[in-house]
N, C-alpha and C positions, 0 to 999 in steps of 0.2 A: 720374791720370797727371800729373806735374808737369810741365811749360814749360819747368822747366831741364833736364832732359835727353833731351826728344822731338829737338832740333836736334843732338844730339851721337848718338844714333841714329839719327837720318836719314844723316848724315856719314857714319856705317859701313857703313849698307845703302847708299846709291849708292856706295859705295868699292868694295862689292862685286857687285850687281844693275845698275849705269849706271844708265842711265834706262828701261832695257826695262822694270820693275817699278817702276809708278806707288806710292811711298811715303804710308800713309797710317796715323793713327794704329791705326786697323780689322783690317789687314792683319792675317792669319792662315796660317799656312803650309798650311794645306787648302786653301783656296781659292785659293793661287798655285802653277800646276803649275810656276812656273821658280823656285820657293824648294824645292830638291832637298835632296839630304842635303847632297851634296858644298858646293853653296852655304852650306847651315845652318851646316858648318865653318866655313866661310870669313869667312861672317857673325858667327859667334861669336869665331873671333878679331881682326877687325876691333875686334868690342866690347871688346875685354880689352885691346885694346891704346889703342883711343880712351877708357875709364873704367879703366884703369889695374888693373883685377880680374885675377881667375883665376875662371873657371867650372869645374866637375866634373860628372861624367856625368849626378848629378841635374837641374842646371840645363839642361845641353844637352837633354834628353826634355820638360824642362817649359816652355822659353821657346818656343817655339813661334808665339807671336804680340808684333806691336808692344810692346800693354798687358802683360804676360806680361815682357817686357823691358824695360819700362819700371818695371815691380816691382819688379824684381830689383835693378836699378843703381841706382834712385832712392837718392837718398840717409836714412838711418835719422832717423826722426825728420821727413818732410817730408810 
């Protein structure tokens, strides 16, 4: 998981959780009952608009977690 873009996901998930949902790089959407579906949207376009992407239906079923997102955006090559 790269450094440059753990803090530009964090930016997203409290944009969209506050602080009720302690951000960790760990975090897994099983084990947090308030990362819902409707959140998971929310979270996802949070990220697409903070990393400038488009996600598709496959991304959305597979980021599921921090590292999972952190995959995805990281940039190619790093």
């Amino acid at each position: 998981m790269t450094a440059e873009v753990l803090p530009k996901i964090q930016k997203a998930f409290v944009s969209v959780f506050g602080r009720q949902v302690p951000f960790t790089a760990s975090l897994d959407r099983v084990a947090e009952p308030r990362w819902t579906s409707l959140k998971h949207v929310e979270f996802l376009i949070a990220l697409e608009n903070e990393f400038g992407v488009r996600f598709d239906g496959a991304d959305a079923t597979e980021m599921t977690s921090i590292a999972a997102i952190a995959a995805r955006v990281a940039p190619r090559g790093a």
